[in-house]
PQR file with spaces between the fields and no chain letter, atoms N, CA, C, O and H, PARSE charges and radii, in Angstrom:
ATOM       1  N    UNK     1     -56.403   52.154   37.077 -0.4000 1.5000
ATOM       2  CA   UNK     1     -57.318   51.273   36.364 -0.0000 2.0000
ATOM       3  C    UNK     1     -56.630   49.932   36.127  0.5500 1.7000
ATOM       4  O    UNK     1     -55.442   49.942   35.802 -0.5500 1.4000
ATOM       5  N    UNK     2     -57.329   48.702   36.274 -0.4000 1.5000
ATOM       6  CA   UNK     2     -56.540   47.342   36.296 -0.0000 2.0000
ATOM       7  C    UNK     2     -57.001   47.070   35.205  0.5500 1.7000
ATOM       8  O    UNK     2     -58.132   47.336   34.799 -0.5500 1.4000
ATOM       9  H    UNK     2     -58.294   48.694   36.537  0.4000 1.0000
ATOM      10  N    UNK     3     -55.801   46.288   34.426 -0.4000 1.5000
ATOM      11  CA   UNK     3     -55.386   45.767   33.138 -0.0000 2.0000
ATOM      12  C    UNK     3     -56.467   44.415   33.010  0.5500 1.7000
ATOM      13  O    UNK     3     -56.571   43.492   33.818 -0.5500 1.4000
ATOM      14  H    UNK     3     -54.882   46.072   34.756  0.4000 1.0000
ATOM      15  N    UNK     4     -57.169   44.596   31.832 -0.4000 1.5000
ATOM      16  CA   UNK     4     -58.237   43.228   31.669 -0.0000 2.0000
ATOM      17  C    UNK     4     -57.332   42.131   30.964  0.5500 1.7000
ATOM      18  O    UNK     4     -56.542   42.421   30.066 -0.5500 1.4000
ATOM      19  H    UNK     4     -57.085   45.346   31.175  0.4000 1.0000
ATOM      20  N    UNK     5     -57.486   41.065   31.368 -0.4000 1.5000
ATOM      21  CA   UNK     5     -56.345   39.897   30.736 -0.0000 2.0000
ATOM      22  C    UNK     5     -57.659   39.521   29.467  0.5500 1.7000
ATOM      23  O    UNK     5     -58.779   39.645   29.964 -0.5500 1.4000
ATOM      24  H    UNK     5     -58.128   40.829   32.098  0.4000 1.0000
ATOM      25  N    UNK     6     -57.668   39.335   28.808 -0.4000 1.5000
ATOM      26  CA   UNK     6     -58.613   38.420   27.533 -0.0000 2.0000
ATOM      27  C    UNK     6     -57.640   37.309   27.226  0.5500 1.7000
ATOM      28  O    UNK     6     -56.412   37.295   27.300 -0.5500 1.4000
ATOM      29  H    UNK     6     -56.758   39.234   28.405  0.4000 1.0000
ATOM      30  N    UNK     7     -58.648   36.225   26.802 -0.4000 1.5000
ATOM      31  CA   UNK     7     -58.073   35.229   26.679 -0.0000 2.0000
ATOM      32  C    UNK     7     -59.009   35.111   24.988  0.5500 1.7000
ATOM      33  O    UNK     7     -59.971   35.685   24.478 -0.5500 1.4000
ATOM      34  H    UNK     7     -59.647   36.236   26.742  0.4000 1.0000
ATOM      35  N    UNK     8     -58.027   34.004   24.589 -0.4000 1.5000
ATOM      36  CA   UNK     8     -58.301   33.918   23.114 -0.0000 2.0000
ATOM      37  C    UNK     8     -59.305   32.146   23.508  0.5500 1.7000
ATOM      38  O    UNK     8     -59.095   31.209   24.278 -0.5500 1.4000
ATOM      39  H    UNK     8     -57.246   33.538   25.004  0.4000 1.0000
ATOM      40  N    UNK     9     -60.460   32.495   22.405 -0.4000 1.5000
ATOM      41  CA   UNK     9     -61.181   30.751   23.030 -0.0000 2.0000
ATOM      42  C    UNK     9     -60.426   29.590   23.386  0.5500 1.7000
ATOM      43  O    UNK     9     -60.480   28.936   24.428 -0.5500 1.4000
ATOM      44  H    UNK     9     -60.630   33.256   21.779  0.4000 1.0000
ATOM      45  N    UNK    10     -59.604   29.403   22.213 -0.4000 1.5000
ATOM      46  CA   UNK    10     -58.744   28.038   22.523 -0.0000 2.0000
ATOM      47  C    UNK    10     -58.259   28.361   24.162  0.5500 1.7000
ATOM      48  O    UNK    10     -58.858   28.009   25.178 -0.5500 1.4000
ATOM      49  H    UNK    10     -59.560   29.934   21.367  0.4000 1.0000
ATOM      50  N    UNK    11     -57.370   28.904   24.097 -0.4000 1.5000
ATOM      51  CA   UNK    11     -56.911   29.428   25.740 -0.0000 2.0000
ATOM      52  C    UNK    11     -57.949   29.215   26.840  0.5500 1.7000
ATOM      53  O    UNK    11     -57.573   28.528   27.789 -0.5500 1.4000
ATOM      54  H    UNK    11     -56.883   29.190   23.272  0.4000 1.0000
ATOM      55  N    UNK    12     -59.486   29.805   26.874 -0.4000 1.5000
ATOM      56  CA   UNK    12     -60.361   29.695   28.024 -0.0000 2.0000
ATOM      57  C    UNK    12     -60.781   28.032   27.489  0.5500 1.7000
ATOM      58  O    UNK    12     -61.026   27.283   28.434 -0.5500 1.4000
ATOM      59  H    UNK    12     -59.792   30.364   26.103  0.4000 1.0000
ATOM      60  N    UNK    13     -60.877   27.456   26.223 -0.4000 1.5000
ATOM      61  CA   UNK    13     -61.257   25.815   26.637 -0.0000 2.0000
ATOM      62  C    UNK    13     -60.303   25.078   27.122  0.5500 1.7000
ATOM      63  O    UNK    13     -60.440   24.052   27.789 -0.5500 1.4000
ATOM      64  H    UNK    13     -60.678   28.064   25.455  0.4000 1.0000
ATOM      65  N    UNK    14     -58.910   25.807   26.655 -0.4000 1.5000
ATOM      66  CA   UNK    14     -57.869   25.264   27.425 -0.0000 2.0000
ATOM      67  C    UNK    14     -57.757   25.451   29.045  0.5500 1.7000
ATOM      68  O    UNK    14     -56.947   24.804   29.709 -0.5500 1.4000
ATOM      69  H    UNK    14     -58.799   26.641   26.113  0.4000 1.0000
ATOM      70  N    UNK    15     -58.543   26.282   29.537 -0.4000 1.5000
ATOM      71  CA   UNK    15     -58.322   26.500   30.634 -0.0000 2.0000
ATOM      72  C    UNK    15     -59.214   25.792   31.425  0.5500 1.7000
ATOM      73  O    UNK    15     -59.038   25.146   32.458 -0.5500 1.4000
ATOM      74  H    UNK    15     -59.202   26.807   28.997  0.4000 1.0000
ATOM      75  N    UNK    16     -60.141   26.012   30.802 -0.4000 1.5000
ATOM      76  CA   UNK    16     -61.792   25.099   31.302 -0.0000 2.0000
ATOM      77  C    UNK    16     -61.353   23.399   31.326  0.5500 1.7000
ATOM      78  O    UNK    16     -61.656   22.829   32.373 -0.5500 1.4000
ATOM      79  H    UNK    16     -60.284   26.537   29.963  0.4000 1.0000
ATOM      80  N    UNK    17     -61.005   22.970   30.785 -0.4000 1.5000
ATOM      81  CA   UNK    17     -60.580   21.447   30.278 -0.0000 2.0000
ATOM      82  C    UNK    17     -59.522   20.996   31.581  0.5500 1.7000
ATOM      83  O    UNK    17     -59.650   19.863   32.046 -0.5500 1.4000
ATOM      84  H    UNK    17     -60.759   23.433   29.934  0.4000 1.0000
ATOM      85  N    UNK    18     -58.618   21.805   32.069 -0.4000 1.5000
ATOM      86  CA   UNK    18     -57.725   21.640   32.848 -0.0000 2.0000
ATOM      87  C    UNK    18     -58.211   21.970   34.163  0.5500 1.7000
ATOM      88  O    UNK    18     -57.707   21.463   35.165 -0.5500 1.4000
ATOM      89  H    UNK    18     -58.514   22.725   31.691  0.4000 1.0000
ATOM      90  N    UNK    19     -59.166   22.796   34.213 -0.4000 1.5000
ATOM      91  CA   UNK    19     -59.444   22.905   35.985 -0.0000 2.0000
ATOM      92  C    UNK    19     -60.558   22.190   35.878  0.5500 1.7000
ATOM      93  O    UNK    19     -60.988   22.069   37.025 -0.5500 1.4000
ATOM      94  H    UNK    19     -59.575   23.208   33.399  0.4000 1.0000
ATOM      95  N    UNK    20     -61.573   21.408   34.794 -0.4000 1.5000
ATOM      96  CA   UNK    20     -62.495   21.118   35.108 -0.0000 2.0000
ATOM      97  C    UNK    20     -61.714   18.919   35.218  0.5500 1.7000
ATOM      98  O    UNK    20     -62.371   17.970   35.645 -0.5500 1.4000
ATOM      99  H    UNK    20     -61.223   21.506   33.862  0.4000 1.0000
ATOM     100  N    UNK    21     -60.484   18.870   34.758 -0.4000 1.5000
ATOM     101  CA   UNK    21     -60.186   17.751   33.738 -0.0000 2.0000
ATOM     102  C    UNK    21     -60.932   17.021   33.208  0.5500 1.7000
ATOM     103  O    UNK    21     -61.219   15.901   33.629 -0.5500 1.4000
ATOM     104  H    UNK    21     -59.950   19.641   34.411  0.4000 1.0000
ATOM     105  N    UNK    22     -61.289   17.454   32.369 -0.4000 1.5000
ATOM     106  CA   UNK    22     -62.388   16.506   31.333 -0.0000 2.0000
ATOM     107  C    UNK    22     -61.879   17.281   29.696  0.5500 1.7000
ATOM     108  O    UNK    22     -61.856   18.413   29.213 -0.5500 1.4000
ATOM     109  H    UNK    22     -61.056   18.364   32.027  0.4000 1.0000
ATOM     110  N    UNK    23     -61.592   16.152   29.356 -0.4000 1.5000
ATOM     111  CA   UNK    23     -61.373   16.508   27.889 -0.0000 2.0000
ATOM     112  C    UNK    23     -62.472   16.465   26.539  0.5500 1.7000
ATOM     113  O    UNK    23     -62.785   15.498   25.843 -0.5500 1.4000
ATOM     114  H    UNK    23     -61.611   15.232   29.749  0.4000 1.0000
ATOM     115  N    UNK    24     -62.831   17.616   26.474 -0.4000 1.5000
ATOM     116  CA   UNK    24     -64.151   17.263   25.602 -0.0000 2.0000
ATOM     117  C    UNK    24     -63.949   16.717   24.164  0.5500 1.7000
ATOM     118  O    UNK    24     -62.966   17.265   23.664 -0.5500 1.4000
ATOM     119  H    UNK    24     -62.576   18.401   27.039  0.4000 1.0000
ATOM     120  N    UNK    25     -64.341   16.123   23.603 -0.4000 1.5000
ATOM     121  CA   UNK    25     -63.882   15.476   22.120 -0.0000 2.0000
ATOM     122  C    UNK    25     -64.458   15.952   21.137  0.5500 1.7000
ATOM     123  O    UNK    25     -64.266   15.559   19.986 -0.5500 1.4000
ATOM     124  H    UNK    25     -65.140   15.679   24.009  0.4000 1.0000
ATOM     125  N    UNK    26     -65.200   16.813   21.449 -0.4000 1.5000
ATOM     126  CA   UNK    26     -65.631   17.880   20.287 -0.0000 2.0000
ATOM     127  C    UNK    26     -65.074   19.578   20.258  0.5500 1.7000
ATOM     128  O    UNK    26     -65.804   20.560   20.399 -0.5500 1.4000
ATOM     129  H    UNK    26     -65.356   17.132   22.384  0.4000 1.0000
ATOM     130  N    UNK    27     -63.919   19.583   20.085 -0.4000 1.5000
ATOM     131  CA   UNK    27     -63.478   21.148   20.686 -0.0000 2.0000
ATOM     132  C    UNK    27     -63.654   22.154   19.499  0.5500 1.7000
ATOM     133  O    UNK    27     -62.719   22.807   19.037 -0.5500 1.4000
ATOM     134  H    UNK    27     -63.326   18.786   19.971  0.4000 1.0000
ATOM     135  N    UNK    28     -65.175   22.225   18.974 -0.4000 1.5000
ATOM     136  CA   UNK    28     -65.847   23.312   18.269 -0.0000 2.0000
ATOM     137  C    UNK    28     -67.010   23.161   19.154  0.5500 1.7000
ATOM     138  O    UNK    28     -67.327   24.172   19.781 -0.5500 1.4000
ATOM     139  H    UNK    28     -65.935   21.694   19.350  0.4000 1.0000
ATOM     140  N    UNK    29     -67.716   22.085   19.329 -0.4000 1.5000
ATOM     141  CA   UNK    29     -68.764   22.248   20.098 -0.0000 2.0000
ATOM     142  C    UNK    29     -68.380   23.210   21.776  0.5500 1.7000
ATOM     143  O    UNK    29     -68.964   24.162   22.292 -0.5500 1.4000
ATOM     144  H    UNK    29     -67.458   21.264   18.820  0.4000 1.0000
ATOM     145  N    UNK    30     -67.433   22.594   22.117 -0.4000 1.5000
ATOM     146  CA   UNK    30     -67.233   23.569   23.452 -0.0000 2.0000
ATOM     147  C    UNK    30     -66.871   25.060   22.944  0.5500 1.7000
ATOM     148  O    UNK    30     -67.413   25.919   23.640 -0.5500 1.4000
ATOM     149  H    UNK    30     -66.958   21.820   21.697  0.4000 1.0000
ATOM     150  N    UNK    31     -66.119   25.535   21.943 -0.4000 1.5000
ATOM     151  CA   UNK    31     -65.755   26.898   21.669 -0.0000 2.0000
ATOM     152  C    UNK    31     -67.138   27.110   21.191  0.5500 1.7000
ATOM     153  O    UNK    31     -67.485   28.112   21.815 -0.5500 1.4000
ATOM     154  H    UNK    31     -65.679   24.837   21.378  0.4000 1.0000
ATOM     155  N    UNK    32     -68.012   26.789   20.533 -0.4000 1.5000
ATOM     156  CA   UNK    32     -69.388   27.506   20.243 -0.0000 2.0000
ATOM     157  C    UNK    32     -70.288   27.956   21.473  0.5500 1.7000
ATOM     158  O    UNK    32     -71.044   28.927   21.473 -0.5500 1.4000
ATOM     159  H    UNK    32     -67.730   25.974   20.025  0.4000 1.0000
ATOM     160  N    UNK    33     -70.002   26.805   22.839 -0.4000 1.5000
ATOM     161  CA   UNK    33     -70.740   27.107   23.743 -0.0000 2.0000
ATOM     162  C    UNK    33     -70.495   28.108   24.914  0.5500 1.7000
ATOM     163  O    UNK    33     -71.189   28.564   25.822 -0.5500 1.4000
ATOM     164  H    UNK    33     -69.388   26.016   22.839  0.4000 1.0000
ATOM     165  N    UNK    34     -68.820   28.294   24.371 -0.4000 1.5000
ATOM     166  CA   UNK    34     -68.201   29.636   25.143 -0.0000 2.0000
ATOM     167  C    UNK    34     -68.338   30.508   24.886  0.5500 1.7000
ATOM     168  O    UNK    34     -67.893   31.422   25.580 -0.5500 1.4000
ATOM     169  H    UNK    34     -68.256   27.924   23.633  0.4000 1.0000
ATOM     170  N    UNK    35     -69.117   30.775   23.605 -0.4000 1.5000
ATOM     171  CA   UNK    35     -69.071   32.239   22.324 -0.0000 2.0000
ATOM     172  C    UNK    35     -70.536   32.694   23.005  0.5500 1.7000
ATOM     173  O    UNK    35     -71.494   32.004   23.354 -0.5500 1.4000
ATOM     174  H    UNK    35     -69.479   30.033   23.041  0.4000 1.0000
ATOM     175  N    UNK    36     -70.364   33.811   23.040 -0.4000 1.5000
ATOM     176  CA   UNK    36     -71.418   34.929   23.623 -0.0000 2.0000
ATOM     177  C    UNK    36     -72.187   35.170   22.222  0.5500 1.7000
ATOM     178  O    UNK    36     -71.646   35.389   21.139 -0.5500 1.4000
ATOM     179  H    UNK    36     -69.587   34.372   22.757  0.4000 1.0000
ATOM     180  N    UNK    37     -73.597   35.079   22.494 -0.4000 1.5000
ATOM     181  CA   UNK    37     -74.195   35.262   21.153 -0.0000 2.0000
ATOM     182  C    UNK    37     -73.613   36.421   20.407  0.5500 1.7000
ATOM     183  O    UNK    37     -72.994   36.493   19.345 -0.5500 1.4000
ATOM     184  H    UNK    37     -74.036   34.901   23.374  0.4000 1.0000
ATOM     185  N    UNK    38     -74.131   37.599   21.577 -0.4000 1.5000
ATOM     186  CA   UNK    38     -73.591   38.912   20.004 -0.0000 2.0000
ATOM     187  C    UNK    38     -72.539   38.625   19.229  0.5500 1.7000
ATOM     188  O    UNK    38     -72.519   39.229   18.157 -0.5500 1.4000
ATOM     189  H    UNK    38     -74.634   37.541   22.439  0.4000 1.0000
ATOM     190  N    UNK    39     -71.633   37.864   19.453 -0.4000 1.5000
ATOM     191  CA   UNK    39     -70.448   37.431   18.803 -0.0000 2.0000
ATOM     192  C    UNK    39     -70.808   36.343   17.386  0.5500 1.7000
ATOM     193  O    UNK    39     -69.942   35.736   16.756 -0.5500 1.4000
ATOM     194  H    UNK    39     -71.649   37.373   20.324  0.4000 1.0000
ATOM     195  N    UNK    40     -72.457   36.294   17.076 -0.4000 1.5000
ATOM     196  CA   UNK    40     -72.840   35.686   16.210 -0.0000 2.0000
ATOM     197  C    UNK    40     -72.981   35.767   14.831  0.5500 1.7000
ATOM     198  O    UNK    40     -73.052   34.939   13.922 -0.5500 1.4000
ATOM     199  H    UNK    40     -73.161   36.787   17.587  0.4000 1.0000
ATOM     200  N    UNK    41     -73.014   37.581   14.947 -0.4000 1.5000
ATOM     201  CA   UNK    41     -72.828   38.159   13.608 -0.0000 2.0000
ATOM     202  C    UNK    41     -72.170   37.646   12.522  0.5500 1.7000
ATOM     203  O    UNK    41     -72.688   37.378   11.439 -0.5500 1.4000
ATOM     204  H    UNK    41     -72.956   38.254   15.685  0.4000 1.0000
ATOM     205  N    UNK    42     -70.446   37.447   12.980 -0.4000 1.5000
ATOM     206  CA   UNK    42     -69.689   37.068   11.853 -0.0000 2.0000
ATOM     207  C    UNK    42     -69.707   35.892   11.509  0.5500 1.7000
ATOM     208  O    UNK    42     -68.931   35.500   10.638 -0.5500 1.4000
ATOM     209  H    UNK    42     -70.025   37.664   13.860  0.4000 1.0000
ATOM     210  N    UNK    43     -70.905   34.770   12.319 -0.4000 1.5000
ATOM     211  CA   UNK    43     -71.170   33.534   12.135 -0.0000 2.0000
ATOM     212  C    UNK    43     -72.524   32.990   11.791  0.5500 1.7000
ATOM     213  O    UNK    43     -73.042   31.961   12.223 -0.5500 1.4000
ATOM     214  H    UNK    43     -71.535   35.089   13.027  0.4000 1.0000
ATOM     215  N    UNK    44     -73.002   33.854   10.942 -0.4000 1.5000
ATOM     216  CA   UNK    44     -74.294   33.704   10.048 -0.0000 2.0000
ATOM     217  C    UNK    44     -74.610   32.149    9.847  0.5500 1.7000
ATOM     218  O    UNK    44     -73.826   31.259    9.517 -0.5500 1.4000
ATOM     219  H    UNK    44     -72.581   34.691   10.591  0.4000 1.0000
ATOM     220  N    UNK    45     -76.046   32.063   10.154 -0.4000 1.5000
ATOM     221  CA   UNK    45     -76.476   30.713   10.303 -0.0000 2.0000
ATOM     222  C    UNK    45     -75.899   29.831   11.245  0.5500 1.7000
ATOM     223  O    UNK    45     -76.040   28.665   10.876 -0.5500 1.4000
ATOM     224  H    UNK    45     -76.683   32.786   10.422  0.4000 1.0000
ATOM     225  N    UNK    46     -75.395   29.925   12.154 -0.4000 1.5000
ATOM     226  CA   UNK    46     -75.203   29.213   13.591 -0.0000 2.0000
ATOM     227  C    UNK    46     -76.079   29.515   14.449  0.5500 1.7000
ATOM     228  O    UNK    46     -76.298   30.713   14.630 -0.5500 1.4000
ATOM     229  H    UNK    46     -75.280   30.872   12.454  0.4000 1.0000
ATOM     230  N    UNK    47     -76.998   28.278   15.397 -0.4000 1.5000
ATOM     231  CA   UNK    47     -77.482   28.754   16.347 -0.0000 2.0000
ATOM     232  C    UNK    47     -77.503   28.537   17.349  0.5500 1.7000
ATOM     233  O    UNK    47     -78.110   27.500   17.615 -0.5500 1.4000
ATOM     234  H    UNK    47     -76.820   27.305   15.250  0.4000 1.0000
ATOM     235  N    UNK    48     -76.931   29.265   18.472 -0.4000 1.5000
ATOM     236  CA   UNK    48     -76.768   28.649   20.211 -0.0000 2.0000
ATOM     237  C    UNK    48     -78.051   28.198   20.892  0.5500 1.7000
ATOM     238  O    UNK    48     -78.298   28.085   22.093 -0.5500 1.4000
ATOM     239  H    UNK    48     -76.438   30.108   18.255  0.4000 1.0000
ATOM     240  N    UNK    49     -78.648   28.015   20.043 -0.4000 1.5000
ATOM     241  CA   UNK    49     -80.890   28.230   21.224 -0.0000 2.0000
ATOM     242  C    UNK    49     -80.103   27.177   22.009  0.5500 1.7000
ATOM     243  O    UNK    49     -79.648   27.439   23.122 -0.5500 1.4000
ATOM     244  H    UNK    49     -78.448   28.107   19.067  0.4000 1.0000
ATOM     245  N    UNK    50     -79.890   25.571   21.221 -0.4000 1.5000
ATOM     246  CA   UNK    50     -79.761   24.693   22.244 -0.0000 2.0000
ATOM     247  C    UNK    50     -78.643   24.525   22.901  0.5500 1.7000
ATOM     248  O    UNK    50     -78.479   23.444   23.468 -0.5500 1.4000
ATOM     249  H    UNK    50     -80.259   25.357   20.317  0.4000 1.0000
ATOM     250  N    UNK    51     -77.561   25.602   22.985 -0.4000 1.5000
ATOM     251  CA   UNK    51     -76.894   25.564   23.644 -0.0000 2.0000
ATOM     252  C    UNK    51     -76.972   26.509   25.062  0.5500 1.7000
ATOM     253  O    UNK    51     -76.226   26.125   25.962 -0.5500 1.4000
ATOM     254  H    UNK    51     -77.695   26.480   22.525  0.4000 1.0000
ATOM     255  N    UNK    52     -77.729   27.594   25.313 -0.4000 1.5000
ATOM     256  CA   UNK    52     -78.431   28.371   25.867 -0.0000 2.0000
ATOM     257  C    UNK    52     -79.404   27.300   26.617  0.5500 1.7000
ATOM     258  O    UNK    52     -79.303   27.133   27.833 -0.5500 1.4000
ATOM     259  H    UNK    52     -78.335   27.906   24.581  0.4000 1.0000
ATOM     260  N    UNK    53     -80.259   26.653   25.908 -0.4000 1.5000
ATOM     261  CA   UNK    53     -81.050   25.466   26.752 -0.0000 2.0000
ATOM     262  C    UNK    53     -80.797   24.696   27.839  0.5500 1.7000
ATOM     263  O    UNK    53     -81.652   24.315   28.638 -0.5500 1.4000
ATOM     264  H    UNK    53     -80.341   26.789   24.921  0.4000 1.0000
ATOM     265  N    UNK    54     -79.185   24.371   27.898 -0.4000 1.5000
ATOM     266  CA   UNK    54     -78.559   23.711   28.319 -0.0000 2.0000
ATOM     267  C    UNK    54     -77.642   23.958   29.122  0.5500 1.7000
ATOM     268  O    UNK    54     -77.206   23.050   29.830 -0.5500 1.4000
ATOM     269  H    UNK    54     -78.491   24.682   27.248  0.4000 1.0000
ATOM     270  N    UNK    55     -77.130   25.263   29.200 -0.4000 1.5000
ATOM     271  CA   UNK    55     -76.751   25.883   30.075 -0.0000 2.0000
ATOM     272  C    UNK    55     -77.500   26.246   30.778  0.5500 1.7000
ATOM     273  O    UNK    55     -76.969   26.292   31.887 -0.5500 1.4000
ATOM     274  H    UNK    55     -77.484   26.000   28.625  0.4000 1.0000
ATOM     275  N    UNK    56     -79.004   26.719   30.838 -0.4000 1.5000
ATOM     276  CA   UNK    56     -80.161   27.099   31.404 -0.0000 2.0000
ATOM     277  C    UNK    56     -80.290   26.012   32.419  0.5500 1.7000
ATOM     278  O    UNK    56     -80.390   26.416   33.578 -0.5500 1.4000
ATOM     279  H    UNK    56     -79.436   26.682   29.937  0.4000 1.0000
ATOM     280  N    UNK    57     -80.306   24.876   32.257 -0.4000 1.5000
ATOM     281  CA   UNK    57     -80.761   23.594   32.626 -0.0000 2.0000
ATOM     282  C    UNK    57     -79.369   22.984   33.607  0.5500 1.7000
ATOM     283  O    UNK    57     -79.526   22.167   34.514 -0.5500 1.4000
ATOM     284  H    UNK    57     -80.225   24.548   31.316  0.4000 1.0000
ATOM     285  N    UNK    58     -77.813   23.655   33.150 -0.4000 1.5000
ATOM     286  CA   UNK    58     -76.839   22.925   33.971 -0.0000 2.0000
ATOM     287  C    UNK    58     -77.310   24.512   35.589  0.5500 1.7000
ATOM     288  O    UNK    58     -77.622   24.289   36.758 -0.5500 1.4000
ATOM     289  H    UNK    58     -77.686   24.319   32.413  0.4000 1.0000
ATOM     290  N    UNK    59     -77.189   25.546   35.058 -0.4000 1.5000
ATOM     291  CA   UNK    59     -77.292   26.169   36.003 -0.0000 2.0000
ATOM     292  C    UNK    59     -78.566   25.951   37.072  0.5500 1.7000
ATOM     293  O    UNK    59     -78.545   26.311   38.249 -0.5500 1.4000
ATOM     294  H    UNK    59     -76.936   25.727   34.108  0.4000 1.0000
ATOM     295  N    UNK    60     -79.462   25.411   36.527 -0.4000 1.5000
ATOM     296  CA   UNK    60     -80.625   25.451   37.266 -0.0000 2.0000
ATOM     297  C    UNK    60     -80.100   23.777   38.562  0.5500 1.7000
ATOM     298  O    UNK    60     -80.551   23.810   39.707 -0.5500 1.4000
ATOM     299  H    UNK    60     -79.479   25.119   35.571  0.4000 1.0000
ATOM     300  N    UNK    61     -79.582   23.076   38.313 -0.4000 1.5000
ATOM     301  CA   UNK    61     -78.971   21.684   38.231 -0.0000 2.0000
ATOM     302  C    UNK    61     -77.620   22.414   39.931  0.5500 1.7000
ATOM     303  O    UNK    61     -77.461   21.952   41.061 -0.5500 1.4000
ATOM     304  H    UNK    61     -79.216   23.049   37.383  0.4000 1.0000
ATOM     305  N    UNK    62     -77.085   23.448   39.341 -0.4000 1.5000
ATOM     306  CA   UNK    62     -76.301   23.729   40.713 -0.0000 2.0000
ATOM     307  C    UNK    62     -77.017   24.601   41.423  0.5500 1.7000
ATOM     308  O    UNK    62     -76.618   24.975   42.525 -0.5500 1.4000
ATOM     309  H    UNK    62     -77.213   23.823   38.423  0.4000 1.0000
């Protein structure tokens, strides 16, 4: 069975930022848009709709 690597958010925006190079200047807005909803629970009253929107819209775009 192969070992799953997890990465901690900072780490995948860190990673995203460097292969994509673009430095985003809001680095909560990008960790919110990396966060998988179910992961919303412990973040009561946050809401991804328009971030979901927008990913909807970059994927449709490639």
């Amino acid at each position: 069975m192969a070992a799953t690597k997890r990465l901690t958010i900072d780490a995948l925006a860190e990673a995203l930022m460097q292969r994509t190079g673009h430095a985003f200047a809001d680095r909560q807005r990008l960790q919110r848009a990396l966060t998988h909803a179910s992961a919303r629970s412990s973040h009561a009253g946050i809401d991804y709709e328009r971030f979901e929107f927008l990913g909807d819209r970059v994927l449709g775009l490639v």
